[in-house]
TIMARMI-545467 format. One record per residue (C-alpha): residue number from 0; residue in three letters; x, y, z. Coordinates in pm, 1 decimal, padded with zeros to 6 digits, always signed. Each point is the difference from the previous one (the first is absolute). Layout:
# TIMARMI-545467
  seq  type         X         Y         Z
  NUM   ALA         X         Y         Z
...
***
This chain:
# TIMARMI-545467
  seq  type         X         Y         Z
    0   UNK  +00460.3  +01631.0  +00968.8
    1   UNK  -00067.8  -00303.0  -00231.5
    2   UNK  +00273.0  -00044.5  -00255.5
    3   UNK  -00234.5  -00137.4  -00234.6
    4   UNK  -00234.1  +00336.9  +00060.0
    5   UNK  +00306.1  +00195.9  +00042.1
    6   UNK  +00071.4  -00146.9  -00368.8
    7   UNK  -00335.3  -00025.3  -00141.9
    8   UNK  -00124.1  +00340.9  +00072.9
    9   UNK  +00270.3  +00176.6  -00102.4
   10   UNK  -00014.5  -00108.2  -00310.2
   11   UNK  +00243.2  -00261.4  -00003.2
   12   UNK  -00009.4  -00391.3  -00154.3
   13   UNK  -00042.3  -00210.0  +00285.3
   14   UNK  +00162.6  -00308.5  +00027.6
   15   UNK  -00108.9  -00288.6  +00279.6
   16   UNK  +00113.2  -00327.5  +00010.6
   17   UNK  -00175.3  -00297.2  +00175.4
   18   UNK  +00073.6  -00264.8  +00254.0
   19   UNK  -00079.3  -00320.2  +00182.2
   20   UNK  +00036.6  -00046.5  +00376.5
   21   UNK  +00206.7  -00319.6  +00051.5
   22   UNK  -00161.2  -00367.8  +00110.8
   23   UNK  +00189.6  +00026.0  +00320.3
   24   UNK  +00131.3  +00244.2  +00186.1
   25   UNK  +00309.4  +00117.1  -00137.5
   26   UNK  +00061.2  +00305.5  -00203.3
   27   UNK  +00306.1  -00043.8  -00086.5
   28   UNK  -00081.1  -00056.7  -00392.7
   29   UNK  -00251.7  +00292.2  -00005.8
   30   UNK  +00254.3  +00268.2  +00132.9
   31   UNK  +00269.7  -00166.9  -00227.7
   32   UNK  -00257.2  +00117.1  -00301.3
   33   UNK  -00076.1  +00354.2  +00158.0
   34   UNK  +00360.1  +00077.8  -00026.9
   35   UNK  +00014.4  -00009.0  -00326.9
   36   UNK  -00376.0  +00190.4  +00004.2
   37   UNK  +00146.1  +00267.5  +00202.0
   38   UNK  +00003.4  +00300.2  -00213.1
   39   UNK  -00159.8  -00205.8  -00304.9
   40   UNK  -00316.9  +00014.9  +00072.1
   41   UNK  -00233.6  +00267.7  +00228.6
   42   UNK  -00147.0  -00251.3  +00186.9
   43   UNK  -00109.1  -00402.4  +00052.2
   44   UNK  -00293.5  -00148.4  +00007.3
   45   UNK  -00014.8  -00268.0  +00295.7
   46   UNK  -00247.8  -00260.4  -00090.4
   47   UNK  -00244.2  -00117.5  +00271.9
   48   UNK  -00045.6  -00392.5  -00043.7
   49   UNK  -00056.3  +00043.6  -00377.5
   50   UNK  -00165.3  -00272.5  -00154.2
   51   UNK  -00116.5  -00102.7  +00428.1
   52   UNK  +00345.4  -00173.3  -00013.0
   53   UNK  +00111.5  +00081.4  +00342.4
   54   UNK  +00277.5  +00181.5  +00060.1
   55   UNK  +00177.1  +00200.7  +00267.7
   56   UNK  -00212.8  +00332.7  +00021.4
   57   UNK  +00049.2  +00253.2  -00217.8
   58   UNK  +00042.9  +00278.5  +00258.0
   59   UNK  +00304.3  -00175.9  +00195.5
   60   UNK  +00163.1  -00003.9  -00409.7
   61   UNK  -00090.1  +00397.6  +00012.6
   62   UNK  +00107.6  +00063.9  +00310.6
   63   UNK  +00358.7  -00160.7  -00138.4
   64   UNK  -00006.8  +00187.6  -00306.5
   65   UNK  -00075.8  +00314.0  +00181.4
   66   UNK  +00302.2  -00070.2  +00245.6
   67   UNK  +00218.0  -00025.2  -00284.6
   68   UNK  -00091.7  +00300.5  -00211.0
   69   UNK  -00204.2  -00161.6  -00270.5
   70   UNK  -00392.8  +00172.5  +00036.0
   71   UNK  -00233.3  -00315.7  +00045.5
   72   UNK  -00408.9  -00010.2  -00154.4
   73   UNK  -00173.9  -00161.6  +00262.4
   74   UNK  -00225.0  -00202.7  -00190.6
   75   UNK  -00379.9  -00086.6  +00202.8
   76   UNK  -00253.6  -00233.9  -00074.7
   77   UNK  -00305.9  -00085.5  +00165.3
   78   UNK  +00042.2  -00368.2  -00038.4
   79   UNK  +00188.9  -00071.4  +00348.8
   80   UNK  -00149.8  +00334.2  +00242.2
   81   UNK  -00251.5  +00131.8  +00064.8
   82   UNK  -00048.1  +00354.0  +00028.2
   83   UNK  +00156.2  +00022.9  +00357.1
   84   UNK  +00329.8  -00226.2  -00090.4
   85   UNK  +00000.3  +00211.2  -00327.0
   86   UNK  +00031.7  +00377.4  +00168.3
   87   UNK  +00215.6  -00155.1  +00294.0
   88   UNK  +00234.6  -00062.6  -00269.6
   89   UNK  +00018.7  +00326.6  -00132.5
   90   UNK  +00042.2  +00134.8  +00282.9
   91   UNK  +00307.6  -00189.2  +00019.4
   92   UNK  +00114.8  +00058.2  -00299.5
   93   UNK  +00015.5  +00400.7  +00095.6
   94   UNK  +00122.6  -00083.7  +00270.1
   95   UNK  +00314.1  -00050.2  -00213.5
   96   UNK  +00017.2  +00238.4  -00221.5
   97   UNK  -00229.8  -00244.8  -00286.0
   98   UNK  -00224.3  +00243.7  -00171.2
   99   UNK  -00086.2  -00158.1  -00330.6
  100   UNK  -00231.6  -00279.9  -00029.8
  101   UNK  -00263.7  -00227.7  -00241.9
  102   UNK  -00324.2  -00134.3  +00018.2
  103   UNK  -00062.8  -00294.2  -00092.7
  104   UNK  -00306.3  -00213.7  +00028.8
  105   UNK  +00223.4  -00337.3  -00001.3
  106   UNK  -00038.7  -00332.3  -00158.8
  107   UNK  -00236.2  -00258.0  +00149.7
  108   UNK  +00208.9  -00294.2  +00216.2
  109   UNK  -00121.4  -00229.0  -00235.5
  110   UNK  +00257.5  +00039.2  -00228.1
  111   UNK  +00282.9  +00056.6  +00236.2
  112   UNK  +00199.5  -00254.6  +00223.1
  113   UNK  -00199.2  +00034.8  +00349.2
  114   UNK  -00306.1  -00146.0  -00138.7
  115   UNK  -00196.3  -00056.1  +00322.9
  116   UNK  +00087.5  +00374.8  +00083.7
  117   UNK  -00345.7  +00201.6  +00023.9
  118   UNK  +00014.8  +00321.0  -00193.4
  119   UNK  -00146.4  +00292.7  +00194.2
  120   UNK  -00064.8  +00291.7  -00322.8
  121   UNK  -00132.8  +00224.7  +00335.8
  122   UNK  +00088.6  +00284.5  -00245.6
  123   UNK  +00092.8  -00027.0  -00390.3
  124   UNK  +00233.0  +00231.5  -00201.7
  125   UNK  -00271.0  +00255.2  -00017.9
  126   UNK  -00051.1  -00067.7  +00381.0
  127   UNK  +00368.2  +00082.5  +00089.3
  128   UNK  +00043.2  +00299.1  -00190.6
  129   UNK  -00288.4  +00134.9  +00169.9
  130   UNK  +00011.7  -00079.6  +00332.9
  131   UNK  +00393.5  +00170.4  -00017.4
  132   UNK  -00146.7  +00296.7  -00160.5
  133   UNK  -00248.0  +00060.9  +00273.8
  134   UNK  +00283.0  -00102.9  +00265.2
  135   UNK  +00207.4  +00331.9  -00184.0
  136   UNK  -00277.2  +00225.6  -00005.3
  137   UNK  -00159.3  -00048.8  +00340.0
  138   UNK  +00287.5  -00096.2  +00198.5
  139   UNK  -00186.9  -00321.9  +00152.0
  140   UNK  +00054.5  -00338.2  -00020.6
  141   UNK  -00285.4  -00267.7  -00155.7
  142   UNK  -00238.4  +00026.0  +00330.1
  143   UNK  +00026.6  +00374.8  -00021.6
  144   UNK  +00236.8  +00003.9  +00266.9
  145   UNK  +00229.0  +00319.9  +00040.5
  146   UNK  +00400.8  -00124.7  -00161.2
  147   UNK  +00264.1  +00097.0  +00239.7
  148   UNK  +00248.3  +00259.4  -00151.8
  149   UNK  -00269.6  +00036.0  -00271.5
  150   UNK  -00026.9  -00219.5  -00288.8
  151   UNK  +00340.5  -00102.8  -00266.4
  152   UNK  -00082.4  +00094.2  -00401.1
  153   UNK  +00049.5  -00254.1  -00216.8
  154   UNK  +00080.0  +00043.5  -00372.5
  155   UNK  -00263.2  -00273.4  -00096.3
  156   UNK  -00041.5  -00220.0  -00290.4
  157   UNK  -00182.3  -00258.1  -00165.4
  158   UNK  +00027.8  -00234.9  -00300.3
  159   UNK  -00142.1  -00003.4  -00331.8
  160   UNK  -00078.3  -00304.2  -00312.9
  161   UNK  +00036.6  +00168.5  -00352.8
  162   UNK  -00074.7  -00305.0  -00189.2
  163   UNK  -00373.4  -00056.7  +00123.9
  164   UNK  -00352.7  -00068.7  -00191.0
  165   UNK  -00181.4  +00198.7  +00048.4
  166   UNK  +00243.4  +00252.2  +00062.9
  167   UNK  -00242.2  +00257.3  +00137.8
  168   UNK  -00028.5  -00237.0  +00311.1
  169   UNK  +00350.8  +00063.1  +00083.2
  170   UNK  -00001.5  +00404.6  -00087.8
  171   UNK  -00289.9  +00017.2  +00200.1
  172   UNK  +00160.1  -00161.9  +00337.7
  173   UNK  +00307.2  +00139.8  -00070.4
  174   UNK  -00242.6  +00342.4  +00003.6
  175   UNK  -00089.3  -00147.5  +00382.0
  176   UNK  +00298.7  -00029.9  +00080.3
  177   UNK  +00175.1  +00412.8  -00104.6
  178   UNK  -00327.5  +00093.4  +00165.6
  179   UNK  +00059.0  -00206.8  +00325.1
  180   UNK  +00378.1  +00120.7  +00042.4
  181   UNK  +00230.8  -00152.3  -00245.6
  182   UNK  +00262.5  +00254.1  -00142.3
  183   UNK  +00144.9  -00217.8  -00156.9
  184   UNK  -00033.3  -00372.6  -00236.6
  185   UNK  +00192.8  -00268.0  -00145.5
  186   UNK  -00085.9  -00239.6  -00277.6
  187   UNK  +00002.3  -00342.0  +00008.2
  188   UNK  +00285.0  -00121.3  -00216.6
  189   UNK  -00065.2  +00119.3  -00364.6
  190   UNK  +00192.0  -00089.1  -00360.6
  191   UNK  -00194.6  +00134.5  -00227.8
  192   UNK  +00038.8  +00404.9  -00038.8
  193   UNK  -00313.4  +00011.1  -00209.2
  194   UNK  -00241.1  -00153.5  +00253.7
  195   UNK  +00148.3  +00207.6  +00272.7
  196   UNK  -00029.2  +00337.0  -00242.5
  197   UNK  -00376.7  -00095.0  -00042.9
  198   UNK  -00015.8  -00079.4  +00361.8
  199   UNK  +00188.4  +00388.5  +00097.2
  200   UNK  -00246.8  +00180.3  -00275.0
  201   UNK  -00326.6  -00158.4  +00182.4
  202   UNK  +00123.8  +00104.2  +00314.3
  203   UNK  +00063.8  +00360.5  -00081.3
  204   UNK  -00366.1  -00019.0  -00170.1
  205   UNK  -00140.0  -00114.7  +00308.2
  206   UNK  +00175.9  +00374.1  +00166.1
  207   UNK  +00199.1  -00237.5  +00243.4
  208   UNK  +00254.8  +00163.9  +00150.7
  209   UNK  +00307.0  -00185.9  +00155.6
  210   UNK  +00369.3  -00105.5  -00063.7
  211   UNK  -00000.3  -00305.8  -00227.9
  212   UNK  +00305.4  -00242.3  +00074.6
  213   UNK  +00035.1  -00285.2  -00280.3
  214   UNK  +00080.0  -00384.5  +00154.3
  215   UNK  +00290.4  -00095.3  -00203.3
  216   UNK  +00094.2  -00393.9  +00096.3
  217   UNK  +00321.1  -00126.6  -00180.8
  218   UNK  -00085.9  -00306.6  -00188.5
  219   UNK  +00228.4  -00307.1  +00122.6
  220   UNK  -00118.4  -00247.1  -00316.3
  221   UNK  -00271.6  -00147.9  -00190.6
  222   UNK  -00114.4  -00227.7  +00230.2
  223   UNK  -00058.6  +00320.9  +00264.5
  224   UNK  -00198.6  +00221.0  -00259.4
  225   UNK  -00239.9  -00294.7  -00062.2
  226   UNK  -00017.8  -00087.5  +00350.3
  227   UNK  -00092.5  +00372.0  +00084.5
  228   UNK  -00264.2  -00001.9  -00307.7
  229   UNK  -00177.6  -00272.4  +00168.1
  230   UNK  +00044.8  +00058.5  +00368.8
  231   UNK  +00060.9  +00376.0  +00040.6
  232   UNK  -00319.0  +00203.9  -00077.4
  233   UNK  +00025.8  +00274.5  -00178.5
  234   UNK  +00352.2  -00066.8  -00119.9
  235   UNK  +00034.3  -00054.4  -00410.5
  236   UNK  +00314.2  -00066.9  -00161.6
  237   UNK  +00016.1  +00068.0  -00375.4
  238   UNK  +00030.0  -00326.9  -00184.6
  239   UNK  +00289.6  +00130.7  -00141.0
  240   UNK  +00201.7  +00055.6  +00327.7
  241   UNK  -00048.7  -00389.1  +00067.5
  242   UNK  +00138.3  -00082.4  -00344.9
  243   UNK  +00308.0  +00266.9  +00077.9
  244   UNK  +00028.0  -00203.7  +00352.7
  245   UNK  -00064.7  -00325.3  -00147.9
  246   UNK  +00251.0  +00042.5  -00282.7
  247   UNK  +00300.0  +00132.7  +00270.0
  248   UNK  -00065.2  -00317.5  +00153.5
  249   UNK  +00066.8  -00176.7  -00325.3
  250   UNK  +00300.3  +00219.5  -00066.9
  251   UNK  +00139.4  -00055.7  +00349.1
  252   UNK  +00023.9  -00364.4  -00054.0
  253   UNK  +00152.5  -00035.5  -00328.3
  254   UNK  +00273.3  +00242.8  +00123.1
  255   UNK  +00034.3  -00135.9  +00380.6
  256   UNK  -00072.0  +00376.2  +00096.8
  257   UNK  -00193.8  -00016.0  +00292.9
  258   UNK  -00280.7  +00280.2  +00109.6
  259   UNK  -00083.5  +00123.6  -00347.6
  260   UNK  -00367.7  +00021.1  +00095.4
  261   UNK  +00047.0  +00176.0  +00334.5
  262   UNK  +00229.6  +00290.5  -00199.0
  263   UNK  -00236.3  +00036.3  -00279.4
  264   UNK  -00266.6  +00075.6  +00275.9
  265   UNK  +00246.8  +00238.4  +00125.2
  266   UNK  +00022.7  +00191.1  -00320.0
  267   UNK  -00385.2  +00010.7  -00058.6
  268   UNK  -00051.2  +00112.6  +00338.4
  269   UNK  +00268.3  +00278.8  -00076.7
  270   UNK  -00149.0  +00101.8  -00336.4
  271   UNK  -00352.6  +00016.9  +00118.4
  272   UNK  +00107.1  +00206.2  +00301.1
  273   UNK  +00148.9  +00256.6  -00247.1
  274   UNK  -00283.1  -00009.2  -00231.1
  275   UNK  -00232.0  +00103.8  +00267.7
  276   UNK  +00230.1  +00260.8  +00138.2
  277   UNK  +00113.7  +00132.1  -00318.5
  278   UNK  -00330.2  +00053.7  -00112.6
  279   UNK  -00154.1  +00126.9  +00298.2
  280   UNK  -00261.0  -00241.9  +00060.0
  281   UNK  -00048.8  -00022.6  +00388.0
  282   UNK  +00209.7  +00134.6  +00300.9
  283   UNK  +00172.8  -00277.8  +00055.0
  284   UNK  +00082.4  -00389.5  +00010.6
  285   UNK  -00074.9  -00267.2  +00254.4
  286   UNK  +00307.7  -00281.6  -00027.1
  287   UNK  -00155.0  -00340.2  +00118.1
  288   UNK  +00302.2  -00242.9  -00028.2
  289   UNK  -00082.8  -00258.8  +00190.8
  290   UNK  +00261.8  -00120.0  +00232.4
  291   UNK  +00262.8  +00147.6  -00256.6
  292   UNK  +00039.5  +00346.8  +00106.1
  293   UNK  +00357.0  -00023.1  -00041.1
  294   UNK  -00075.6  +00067.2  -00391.5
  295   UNK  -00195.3  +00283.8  +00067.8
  296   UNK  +00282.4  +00283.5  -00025.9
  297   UNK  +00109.9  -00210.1  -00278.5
  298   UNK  -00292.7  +00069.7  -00183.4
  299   UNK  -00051.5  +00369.5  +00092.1
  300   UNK  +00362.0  +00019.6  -00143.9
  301   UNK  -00135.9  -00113.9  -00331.5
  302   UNK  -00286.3  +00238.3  +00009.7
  303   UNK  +00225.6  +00269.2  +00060.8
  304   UNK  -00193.1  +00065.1  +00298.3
  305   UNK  +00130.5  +00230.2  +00299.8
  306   UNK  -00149.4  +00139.0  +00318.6
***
């Protein structure tokens, strides 16, 4: 079974970190970091080409976390596949024991690094999710086609934005999405604890049932959180978490101490992590480093946080 489901439906705070197949085609940097995951965490998140910045493919990093003990996320989108490509990689992925995964509709190649690369979006997140939920139930693959062995179960999930206008767009897809086979969700990256209570209350109006995991990305400085505001949607850092960043940057070079910024981020990551757990807010937290993963157990240190 899952660890994450093993984790989430018994009750237990689940803890996943995230992480970036390499630009080339050694892993030697991404098993260094899920060494120090190992035990940490109950499972990584393999990107697939996030932001369309190509990368190696996020099922050869799974396959090499799965080798080495660490339970990989295999994340899909329908950018690159079409339905076909999409369940032959599944299938693959069972093949080796991979039986956690999210959906993701994927962002356009426009914004990525391949920028003559044509997008495909054969199926989008809600697309995914179902065509794997029929693939469990009937035992067939996308033409209807009887699955050798029978068909692998995936625990399957999908991704939610808690800062959105109008919110009731995003309940109401994130609805689609419980309904189409997600057991599970994680946030885009929040800082605000209000915004994401108002976000948990509207969901539990709207009688949505699933396990909620909060995206929690450690600030590196100022310049990041402003970068994010402008760049990321759906990401909003506090004013006053800038000024904090902004004024350990200050700090750090009147005193020569270097990576002020990058340990305060560490601490608010920490402290949010244990508000959320401490007060019971969702089942769990989603740790989105980006390409520092090393800092990861560092921070569920801080938070007091266990598996």
């Amino acid at each position: 079974m899952s660890n994450l489901r093993d984790a989430l439906e018994n009750g237990k705070f689940g803890i996943t970190a995230e992480m970036a197949p390499p630009k080339g085609y050694s892993f030697a940097e991404q098993m260094e970091a899920a060494e120090l995951l190992a035990g940490k965490v109950h499972a990584v998140n393999v990107t697939d080409m996030q932001s369309a910045s190509l990368k190696a493919s996020g099922l050869g990093l799974c396959i090499k976390l799965k080798q080495a003990g660490v339970d990989p996320i295999l994340q899909i989108t329908g950018r690159d596949r079409n339905r076909m490509a999409i369940m032959g990689d599944v299938l693959s992925a069972a093949s080796f024991g991979i039986d956690t995964m999210l959906a993701l509709t994927g962002d356009h190649p426009v914004v990525g690094d391949c920028k003559d690369s044509k997008p495909v979006y054969d199926l989008d997140s809600l697309g995914i999710l179902k065509m794997l939920t029929k693939m469990e139930e009937t035992g067939c693959d996308c033409g209807g086609n009887e699955i050798a062995g029978g068909a692998p179960k995936f625990y399957k999930g999908a991704a939610v934005t808690p800062v959105y206008e109008p919110l009731f767009l995003q309940i109401n897809k994130l609805r689609q999405k419980v309904e189409s086979g997600a057991q599970y969700v994680q946030t885009q990256g929040i800082f605000d604890l209000d915004t994401f209570k108002r976000f948990l209350e509207e969901v539990d109006k709207a009688g949505i049932k699933t396990h909620v995991m909060a995206g929690i990305i450690p600030l590196k400085s100022a310049g990041m959180a402003k970068f994010m505001n402008e760049n990321v949607p759906g990401i909003a850092v506090p004013q006053d978490m800038i000024d904090r960043l902004a004024a350990a940057a200050e700090e750090g070079k009147a005193t020569g101490v270097k990576g002020l910024p990058t340990k305060l981020g560490i601490e608010m990551a920490a402290e949010m992590i244990a508000k959320i757990k401490d007060e019971h807010l969702c089942d769990g937290v989603h740790v989105m480093a980006i390409g520092a993963e090393k800092n990861v157990p560092i921070i569920l240190e801080k938070a007091g946080i266990t598996i």
